[in-house]
Structures are given as C-alpha cells and as structure tokens.
Kinemage of the C-alpha trace (Angstrom):
@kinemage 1
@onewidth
@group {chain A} dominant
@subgroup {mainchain}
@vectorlist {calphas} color= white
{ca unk a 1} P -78.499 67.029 -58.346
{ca unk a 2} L -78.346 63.048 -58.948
{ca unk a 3} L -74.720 61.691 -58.094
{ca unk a 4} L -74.070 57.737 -59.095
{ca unk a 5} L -72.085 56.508 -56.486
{ca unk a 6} L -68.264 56.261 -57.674
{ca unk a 7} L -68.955 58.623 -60.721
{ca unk a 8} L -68.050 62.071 -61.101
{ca unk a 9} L -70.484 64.763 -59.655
{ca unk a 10} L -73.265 65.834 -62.055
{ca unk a 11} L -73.925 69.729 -62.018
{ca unk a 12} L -78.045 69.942 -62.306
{ca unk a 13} L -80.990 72.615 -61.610
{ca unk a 14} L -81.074 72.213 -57.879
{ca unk a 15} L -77.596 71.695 -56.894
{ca unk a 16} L -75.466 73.978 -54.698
{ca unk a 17} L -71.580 74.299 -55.289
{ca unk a 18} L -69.146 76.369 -54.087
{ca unk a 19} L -67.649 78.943 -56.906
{ca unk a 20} L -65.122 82.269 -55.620
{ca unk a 21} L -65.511 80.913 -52.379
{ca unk a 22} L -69.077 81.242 -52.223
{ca unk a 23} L -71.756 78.789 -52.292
{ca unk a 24} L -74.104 79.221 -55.192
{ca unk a 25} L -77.453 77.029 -56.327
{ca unk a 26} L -77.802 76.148 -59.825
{ca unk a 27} L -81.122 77.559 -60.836
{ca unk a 28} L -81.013 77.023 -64.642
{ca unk a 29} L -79.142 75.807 -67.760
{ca unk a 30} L -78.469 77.298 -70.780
{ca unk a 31} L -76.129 75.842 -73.110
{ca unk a 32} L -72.825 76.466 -72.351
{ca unk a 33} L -74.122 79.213 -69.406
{ca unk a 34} L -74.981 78.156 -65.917
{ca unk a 35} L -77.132 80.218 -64.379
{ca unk a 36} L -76.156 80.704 -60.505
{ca unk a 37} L -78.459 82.299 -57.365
{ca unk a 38} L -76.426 83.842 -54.200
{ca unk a 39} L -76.816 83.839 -50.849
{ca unk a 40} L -78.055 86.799 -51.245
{ca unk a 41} L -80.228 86.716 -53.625
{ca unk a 42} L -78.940 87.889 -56.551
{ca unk a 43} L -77.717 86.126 -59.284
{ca unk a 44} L -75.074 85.654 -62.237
{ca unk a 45} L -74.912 84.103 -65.220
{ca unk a 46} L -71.211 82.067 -65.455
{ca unk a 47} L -69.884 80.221 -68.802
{ca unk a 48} L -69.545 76.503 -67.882
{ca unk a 49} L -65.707 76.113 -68.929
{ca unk a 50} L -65.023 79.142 -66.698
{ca unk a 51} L -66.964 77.883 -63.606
{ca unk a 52} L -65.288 74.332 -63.671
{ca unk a 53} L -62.033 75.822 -64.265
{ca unk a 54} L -62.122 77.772 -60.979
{ca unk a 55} L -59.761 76.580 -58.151
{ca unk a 56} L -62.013 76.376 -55.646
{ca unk a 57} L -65.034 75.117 -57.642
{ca unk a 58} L -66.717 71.985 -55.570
{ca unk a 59} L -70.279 70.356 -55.683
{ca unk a 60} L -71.445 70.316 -52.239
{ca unk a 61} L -72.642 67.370 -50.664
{ca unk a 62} L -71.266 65.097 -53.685
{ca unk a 63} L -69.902 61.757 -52.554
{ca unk a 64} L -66.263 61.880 -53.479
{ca unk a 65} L -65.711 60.093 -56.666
{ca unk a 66} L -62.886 56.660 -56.128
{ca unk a 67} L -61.599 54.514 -58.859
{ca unk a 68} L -61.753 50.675 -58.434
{ca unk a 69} L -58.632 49.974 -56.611
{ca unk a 70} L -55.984 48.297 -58.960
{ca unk a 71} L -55.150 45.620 -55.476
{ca unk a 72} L -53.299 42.924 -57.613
{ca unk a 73} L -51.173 45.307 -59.119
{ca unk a 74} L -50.814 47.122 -55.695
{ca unk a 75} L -49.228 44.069 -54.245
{ca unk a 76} L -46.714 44.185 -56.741
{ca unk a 77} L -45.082 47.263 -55.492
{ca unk a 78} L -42.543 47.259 -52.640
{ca unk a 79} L -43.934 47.572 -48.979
{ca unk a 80} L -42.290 51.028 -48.475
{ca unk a 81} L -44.103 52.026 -51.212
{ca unk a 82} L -47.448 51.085 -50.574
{ca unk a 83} L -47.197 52.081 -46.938
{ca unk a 84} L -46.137 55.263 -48.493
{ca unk a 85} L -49.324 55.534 -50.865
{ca unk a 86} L -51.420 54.130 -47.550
{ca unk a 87} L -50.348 57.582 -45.758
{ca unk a 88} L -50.970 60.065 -48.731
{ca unk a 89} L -54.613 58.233 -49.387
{ca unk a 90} L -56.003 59.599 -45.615
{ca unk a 91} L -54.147 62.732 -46.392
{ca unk a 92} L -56.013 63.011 -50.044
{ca unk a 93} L -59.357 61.994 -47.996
{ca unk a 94} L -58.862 65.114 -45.329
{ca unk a 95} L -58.671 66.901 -48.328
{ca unk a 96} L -61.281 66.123 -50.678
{ca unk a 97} L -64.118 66.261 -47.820
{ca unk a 98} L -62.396 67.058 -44.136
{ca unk a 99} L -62.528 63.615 -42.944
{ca unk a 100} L -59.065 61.284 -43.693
{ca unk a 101} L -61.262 58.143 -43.724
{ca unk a 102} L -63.218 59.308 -46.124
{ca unk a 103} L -67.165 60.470 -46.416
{ca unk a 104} L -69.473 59.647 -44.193
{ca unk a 105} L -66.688 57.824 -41.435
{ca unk a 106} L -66.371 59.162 -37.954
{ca unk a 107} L -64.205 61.429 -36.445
{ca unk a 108} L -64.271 65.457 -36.673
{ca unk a 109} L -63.530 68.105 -38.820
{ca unk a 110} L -60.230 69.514 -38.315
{ca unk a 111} L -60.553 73.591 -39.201
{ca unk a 112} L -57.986 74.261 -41.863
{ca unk a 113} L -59.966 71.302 -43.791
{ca unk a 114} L -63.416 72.409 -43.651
{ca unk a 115} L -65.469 72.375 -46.802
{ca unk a 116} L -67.958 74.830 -45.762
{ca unk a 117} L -64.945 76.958 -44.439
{ca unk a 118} L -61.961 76.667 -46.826
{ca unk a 119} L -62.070 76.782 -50.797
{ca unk a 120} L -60.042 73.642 -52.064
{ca unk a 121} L -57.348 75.347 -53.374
{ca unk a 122} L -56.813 76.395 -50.021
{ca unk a 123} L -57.473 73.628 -48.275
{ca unk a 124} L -54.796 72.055 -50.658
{ca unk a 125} L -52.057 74.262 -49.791
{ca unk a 126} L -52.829 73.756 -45.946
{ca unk a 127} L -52.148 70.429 -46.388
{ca unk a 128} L -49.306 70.726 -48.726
{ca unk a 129} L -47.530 72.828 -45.125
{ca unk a 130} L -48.746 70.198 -43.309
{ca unk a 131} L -46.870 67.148 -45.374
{ca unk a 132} L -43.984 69.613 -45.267
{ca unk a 133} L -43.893 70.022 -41.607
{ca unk a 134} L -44.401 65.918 -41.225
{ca unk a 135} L -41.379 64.784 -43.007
{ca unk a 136} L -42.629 64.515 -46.613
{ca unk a 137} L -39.817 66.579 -48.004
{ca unk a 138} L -40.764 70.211 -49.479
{ca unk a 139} L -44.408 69.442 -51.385
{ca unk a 140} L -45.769 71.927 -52.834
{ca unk a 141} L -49.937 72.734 -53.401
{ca unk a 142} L -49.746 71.379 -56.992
{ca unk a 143} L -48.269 68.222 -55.747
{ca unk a 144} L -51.014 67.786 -53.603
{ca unk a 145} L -53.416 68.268 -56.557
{ca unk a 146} L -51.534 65.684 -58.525
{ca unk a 147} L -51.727 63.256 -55.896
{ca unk a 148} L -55.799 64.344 -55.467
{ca unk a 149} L -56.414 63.879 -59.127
{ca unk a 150} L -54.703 60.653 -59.447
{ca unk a 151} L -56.494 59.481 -56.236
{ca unk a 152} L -59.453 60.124 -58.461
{ca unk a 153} L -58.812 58.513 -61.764
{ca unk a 154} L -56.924 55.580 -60.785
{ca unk a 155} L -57.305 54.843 -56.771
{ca unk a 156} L -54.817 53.970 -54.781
{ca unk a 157} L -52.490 52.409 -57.927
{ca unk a 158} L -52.337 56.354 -58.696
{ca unk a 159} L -50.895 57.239 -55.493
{ca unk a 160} L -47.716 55.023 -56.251
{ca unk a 161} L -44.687 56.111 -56.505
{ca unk a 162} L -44.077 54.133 -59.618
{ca unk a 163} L -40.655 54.434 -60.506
{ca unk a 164} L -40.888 51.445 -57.781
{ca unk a 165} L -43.123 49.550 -60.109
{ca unk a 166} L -41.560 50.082 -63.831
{ca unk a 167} L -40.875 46.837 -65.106
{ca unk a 168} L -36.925 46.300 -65.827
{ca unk a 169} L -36.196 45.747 -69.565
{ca unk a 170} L -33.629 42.889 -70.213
{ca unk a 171} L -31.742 45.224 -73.088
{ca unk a 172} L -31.236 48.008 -70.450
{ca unk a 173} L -30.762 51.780 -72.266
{ca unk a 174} L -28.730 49.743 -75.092
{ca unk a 175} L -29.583 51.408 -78.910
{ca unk a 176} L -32.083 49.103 -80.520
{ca unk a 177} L -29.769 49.265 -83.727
{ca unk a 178} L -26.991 47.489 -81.442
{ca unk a 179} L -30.153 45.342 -80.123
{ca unk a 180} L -31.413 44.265 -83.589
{ca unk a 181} L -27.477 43.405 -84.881
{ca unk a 182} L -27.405 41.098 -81.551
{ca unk a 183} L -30.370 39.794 -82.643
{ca unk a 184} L -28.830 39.308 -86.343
{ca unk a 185} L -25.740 37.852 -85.338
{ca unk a 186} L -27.408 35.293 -82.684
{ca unk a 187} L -30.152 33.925 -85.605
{ca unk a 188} L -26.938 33.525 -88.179
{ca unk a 189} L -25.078 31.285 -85.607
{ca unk a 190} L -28.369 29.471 -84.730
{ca unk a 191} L -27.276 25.333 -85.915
{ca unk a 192} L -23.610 26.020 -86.032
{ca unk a 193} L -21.182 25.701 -83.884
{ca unk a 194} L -21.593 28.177 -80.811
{ca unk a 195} L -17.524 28.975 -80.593
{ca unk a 196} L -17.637 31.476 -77.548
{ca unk a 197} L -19.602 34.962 -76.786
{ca unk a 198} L -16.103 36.954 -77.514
{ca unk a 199} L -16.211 35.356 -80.765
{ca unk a 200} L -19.844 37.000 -81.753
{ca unk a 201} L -18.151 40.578 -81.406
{ca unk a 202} L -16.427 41.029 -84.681
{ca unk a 203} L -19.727 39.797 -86.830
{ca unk a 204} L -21.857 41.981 -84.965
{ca unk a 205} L -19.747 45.235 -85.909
{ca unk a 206} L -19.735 43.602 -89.490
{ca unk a 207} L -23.533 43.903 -89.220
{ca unk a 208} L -23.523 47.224 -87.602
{ca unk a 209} L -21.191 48.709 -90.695
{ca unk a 210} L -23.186 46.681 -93.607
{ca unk a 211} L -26.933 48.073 -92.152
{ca unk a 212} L -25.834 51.732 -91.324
{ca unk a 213} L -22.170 52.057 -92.787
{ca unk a 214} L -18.837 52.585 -91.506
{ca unk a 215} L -18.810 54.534 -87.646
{ca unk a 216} L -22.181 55.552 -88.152
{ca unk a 217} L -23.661 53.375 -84.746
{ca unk a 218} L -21.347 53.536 -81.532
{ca unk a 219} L -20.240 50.525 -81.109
{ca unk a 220} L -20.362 49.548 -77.278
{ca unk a 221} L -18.211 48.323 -74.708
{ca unk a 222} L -17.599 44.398 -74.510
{ca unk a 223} L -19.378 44.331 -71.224
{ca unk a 224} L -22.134 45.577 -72.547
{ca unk a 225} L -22.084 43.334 -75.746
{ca unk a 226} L -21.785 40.784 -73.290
{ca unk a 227} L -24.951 41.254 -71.341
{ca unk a 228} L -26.663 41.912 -74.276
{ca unk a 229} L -26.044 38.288 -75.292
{ca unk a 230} L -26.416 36.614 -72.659
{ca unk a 231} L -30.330 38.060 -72.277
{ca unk a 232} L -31.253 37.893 -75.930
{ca unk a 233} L -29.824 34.526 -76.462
{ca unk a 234} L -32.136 30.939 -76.559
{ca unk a 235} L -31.553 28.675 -74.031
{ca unk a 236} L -28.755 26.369 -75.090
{ca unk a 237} L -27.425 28.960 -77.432
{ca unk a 238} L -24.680 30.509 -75.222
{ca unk a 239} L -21.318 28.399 -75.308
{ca unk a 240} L -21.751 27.393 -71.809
{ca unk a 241} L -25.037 26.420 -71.789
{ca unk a 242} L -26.023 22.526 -72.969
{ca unk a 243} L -27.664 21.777 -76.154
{ca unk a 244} L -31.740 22.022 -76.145
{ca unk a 245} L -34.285 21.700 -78.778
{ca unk a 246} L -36.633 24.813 -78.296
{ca unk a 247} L -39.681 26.447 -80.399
{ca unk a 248} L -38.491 28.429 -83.227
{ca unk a 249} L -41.518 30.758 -82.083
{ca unk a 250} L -39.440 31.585 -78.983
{ca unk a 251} L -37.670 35.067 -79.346
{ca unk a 252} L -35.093 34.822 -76.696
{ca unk a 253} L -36.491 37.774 -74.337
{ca unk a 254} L -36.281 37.349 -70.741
{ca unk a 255} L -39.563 36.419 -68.729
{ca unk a 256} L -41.595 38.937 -66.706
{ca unk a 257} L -43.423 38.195 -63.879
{ca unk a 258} L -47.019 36.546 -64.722
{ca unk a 259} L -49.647 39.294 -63.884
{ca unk a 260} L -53.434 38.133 -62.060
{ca unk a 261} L -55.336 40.523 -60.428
{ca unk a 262} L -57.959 38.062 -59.154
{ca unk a 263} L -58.210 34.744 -57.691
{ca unk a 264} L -57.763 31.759 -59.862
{ca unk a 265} L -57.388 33.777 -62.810
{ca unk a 266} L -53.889 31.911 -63.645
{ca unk a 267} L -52.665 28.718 -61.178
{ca unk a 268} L -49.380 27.378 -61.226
{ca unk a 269} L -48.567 23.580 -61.126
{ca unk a 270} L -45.471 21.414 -60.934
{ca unk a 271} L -44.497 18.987 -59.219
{ca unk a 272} L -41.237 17.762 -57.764
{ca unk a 273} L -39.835 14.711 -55.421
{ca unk a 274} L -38.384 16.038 -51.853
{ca unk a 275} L -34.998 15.291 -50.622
{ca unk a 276} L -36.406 13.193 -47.824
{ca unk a 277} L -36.902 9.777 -47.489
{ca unk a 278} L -40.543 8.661 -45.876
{ca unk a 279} L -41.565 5.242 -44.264
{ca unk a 280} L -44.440 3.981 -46.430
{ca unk a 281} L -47.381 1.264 -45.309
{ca unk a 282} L -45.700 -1.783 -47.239
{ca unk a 283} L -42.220 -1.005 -45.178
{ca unk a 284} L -39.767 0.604 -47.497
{ca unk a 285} L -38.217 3.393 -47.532
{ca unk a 286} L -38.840 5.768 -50.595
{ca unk a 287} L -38.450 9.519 -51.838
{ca unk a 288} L -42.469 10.992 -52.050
{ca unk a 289} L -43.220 12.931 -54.989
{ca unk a 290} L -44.931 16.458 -54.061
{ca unk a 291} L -47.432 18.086 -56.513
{ca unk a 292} L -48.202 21.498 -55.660
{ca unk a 293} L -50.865 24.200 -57.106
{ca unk a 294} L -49.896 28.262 -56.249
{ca unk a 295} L -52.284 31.105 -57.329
{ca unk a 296} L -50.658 34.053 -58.653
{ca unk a 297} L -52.666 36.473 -57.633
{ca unk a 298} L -52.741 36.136 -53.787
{ca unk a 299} L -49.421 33.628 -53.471
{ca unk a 300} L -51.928 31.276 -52.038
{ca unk a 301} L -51.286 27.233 -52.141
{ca unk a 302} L -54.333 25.976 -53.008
{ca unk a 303} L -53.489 22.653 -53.049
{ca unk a 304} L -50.803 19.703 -52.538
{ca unk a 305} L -50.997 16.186 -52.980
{ca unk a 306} L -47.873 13.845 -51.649
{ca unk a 307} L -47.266 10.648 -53.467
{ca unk a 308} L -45.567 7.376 -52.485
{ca unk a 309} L -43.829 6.992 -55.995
{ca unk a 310} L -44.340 9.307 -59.077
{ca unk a 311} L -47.470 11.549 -59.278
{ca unk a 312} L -50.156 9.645 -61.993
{ca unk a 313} L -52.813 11.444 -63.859
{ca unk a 314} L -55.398 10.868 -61.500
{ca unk a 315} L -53.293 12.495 -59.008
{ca unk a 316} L -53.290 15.307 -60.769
{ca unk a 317} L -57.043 15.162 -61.354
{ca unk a 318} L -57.194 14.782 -57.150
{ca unk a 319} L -55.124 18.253 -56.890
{ca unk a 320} L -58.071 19.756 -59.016
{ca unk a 321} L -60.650 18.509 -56.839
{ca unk a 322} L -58.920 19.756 -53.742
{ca unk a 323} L -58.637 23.612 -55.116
{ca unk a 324} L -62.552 23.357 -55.661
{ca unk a 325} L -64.094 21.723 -52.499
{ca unk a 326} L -64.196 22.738 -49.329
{ca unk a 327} L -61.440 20.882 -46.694
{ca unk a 328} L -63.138 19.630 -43.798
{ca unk a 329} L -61.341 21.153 -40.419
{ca unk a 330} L -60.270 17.877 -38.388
{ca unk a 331} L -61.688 17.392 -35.088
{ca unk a 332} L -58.396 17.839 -33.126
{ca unk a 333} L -56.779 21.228 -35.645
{ca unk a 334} L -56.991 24.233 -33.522
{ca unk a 335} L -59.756 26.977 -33.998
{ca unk a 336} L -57.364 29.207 -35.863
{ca unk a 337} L -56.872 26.716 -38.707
{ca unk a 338} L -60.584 26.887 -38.965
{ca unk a 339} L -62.158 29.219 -41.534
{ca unk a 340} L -64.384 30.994 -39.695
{ca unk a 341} L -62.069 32.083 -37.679
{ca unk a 342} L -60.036 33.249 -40.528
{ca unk a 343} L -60.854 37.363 -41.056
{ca unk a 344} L -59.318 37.595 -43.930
{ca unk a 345} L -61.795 35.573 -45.817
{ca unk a 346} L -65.339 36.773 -45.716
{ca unk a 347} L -66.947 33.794 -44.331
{ca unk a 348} L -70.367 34.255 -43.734
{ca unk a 349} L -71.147 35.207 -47.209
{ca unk a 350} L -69.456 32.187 -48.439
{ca unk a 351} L -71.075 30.339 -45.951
{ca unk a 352} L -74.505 31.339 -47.217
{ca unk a 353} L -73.439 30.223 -50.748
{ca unk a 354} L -72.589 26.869 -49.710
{ca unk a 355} L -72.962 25.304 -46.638
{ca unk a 356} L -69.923 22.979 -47.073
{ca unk a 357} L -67.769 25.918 -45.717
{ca unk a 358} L -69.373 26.480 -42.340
{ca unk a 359} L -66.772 23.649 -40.433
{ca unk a 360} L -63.587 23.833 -43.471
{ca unk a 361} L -60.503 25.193 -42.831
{ca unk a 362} L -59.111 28.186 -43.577
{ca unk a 363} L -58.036 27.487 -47.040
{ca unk a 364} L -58.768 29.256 -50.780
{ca unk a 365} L -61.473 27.647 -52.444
{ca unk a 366} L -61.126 28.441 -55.835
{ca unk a 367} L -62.249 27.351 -59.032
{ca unk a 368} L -58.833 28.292 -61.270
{ca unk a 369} L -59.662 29.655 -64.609
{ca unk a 370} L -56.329 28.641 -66.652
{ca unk a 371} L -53.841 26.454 -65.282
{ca unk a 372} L -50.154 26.372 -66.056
{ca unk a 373} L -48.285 23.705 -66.237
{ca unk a 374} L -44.786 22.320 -67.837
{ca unk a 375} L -45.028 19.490 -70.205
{ca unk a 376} L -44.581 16.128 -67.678
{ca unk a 377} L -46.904 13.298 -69.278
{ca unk a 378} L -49.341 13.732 -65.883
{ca unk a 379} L -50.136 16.938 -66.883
{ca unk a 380} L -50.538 16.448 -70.958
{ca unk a 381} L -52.486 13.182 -70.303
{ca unk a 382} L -56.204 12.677 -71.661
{ca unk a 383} L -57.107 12.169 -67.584
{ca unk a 384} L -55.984 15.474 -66.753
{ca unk a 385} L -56.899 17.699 -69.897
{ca unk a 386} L -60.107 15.828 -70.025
{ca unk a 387} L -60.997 16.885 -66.483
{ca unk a 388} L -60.198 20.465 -66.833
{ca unk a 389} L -61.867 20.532 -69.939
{ca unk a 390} L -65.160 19.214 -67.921
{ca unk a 391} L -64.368 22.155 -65.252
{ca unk a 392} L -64.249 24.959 -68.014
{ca unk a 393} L -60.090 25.017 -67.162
{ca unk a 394} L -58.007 26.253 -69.606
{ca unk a 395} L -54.605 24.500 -69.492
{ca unk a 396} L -51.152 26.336 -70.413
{ca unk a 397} L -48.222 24.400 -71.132
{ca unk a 398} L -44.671 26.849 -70.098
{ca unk a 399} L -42.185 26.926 -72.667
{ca unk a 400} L -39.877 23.730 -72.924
{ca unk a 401} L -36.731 23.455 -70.311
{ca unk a 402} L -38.246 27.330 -69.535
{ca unk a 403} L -38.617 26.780 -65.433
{ca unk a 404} L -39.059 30.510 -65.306
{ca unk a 405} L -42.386 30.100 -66.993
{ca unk a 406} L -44.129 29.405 -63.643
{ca unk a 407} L -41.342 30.148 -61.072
{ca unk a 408} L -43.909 30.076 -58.259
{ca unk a 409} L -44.679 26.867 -57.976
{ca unk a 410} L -41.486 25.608 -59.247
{ca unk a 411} L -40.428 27.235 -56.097
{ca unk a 412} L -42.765 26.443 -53.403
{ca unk a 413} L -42.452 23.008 -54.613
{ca unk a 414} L -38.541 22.896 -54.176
{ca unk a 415} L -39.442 23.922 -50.499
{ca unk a 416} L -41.226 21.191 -50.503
C-alpha cells in the first residue's frame, strides 16, 4: 500500500484494512473483486463497491487525508464560529485515528476511540454521546459523519457553520421580476429630473402590468420598494444624493467585501490629511498629509508615509519601496518591535532568504501583486504607474466617488 501524503488512501496487494470489524490483507485484485485473507487464514472474495460501502471499512495505518485549509476565507467568519469549528476539528481528529491532534502527535489513546478496537461507525456514535453530553446540543452519529467528511474534502472551511459566512444580497428575498422593473424604472429616469423615491412607485407598477399584465406580480409594500431603490440606485441618482458623473458600465449593486487569501495578493492605498496640525523644520504650522498601504488578506499596514504638504508621486513611489524592503529596527525600539522576536512570522526561514531581515522589525514584507487605488493624480501619474509597472504591480483604479471600493484603507487612513 503507497499513500501520498494528503491524498486519499490507495487500496493495493499488501495492504491491511479493517472490513465487518475485522482486519483483512489485500492479497489480490481482480477487477471489480478484492480478494481478502483473514486472520485466520481463510479468505473471501468481496466486490469493491460493497467493501468501500461498509460502515466500518478503514485502511489501516493510512495517514488521514486533510484538505488545504481555506485560512483567508476562515478569517472571514465570526470568532464564535471559528472557535466553534476549532473544537469540532480535535473532536473529528479523535475520531478519524484516536488521537484529537491528529496522527502521529502525542498523547494516548482514549478506549472508546481505538482503531484497532472500535469499527468507525462506532467510534462515530461514541463521539456523537460524547458532544451530546458536552453541551453540543442533541448530535446525532450522522452528524458526526458530516462533519468527518467535510473535515476531509474541504479542511477546516468545511467545519463552518456557514450560515455565519453567506454573503448578504443587497435585493434581500425581493422577486427578481419586482427587481428587474426597479431596475427599468431607475435606467428610464437616468438624465431627468430625479423628483423623489415616492414618485418612482406608480411607473414601476406601470412596468410590472405592461411586462406580465394586470395583478399578475405582487406588488410590494412601499418599504420594501423603498429599500429596493435605495440599493439598486447609482450614486447621485437618489433625490437626496448630489449630482455625480459615473461609468455607464456601473450597475448600481452594492459592494462586497474584496476577497485575498494570501499576502499581497490585493493592497489598498489612499491617502488622506489628519485633523492635526504638526510643527514642521521651516517653523509653520501645517496639516500633514498621511498615505497609507493595508493588505487585505491579513489587515496588515504595510506601509505609511507622512507628508509636510500634499503627498507627490514620488511619495507614492517611497510607500512602494517601504512594503518591499526590510525596516531596519532602531537602536533604542524595544526587542518586541523586533522581528525575530515576532512568532508569528517565521523568521529564520526568511532570514536565510535574505539577510536584510535578521535586525528589521517586525513588519510584513511584501511584494503586493495588484494595488488599488482611487483616481488622485499621485496615484495615476507616469512616476507611480511606471514604477509598479517595473515591480510587475498591477494597479486598480476603484470606481469614481465609490469610497467603498477599498474601505480598508480609506479607513485606517481616517484613523490616521
């Protein structure tokens, strides 16, 4: 038997697994028949679909098969929730081989979990009593399997609860016929005169009776015309809202959260002046400008460069050059602002990679892939694009007046 490490167990000549609680060794292969030799002695030929299918069927001594975990997604979820999935991974682990950290870890064998004692349909139901008797609510054996078989195709991403992690539409449970006449009704209004929301009612029952006929779509409550409106419409298109030029490609959907699941894969940039006033060299007093750069898949800052007066291209180009290069530690920063005393940064293999890192501070050093940032003349200028270009950066620009676009650095920078 030949098992790749994180792959599923291969059943070959040779191997030994466990089949009506018994352990069996594969002697030969025929087809679809698997030919098995007891304890004992004797032997018995079993169809393949009928020996996987049994409850207790196991390869022995197969490393237990895990899925890459999904961690950037992971992070996504609410703590209670991934505390939650935390618990039922050790409990999945006791399961699969008797040991809840997992093959090969320390610690011992508990008897109800036993491999060589307990088929895994019943080890399965021992723990389902277990979880019961813990708190867990009333979980049943196949619940455990669910959670077991998740564990197995998708990690620890399939051991959410993800009702925590479904992504909120901005129409709601609202019929898409309603949806599309909203829609309608917003585009005929587009470069007239915006009246008032109440006033978009009567033409979107107009369009409701002329596409499906008279009382054929409910027709919903105001409140819920309302909100339907307000998230479907373009900036500057509600009545309250001032007048903007935006891209006819824009559809008027709400924004979800940006998605990374590995450093530098997208950076956020913008930049904003802080409500403080600072003393500068030449004696005046003056509001600095703060440019900021915020990865999106660990939250990070990466970088931040303060100005005197407004941020210039090169400045820009500096905040590049600051993500990318090491920051020397200063002589007189404590030891804990010093990278290798950081643990959650693996710093003697960076170390060996370059040998820059050995005396920086604890700080992301990260080479972003694309880059987002709004459309300010530092960050469309032939400095800036020209020096991402030379780093192999690809540069977003967010929708026009859309702050939401990159609301993580638009926020960290209003902290300042």
């Amino acid at each position: 038997m030949t098992v790749r490490r994180n792959a599923r167990p291969a059943v070959k000549v040779g191997a030994h697994v466990r089949f009506r609680g018994v352990k069996w060794q594969v002697a030969a292969l025929s087809g679809q028949t698997v030919h098995l030799v007891g304890p004992d002695g004797g032997g018995e030929a079993v169809l393949a679909g009928y020996l996987f299918a049994d409850p207790g069927f196991s390869v022995i001594g197969a490393d237990v098969p895990q899925a890459a975990p999904q961690w950037g997604l992971f992070e996504t979820a609410p703590a209670a929730a991934r505390e939650k999935a935390l618990a039922w991974q050790r409990h999945v682990r006791e399961v699969e081989c008797g040991l809840a950290d997992g093959p090969g870890s320390g610690g011992v064998v508990r008897p109800q979990y036993d491999p060589e004692q307990h088929t895994l349909a019943e080890r399965e139901k021992a723990k389902a009593e277990e979880l019961t008797a813990l708190g867990f609510g009333r979980v049943s054996r196949t619940t455990v399997q669910r959670m077991r078989l998740a564990y197995r195709k998708q990690g620890l991403w399939g051991l959410l609860d993800h009702r925590t992690t479904r992504a909120s539409s901005p129409t709601g449970r609202a019929d898409e016929r309603v949806v599309d006449a909203v829609r309608e009704a917003l585009r005929r209004r587009r470069g007239r005169s915006k009246g008032t929301i109440n006033g978009l009612f009567p033409l979107i029952n107009q369009i409701l009776k002329d596409r499906h006929g008279p009382g054929t779509v409910p027709v919903p409550s105001q409140a819920t015309l309302y909100r339907l409106v307000t998230s479907l419409a373009r900036p500057g298109e509600l009545p309250t809202g001032p007048v903007r030029q935006v891209p006819a490609s824009f559809e008027g959907r709400a924004f979800t959260p940006a998605t990374a699941l590995r450093p530098g894969e997208q950076v956020q940039v913008d930049t904003t002046r802080l409500d403080v006033l600072a003393l500068f060299d030449d004696g005046r007093l003056a509001r600095p400008e703060l440019t900021i750069a915020v990865d999106v898949a660990t939250r990070a800052i990466l970088a931040a460069v303060l100005c005197p007066s407004a941020t210039k291209a090169v400045d820009a180009a500096l905040l590049l050059a600051e993500m990318a290069v090491p920051h020397p530690a200063r002589p007189t920063w404590p030891d804990i602002l010093r990278m290798d005393h950081a643990r959650v940064l693996p710093h003697q293999r960076l170390t060996a990679l370059d040998e820059r890192l050995a005396g920086a501070a604890a700080r992301p050093v990260v080479l972003p892939e694309t880059i987002v940032v709004d459309w300010g003349k530092v960050f469309v200028s032939r400095a800036f694009t020209a020096a991402c270009e030379s780093l192999g950066i690809s540069v977003q620009p967010a929708l026009p007046h859309a702050p939401t676009a990159k609301p993580r650095a638009s926020y960290c920078a209003s902290l300042g």
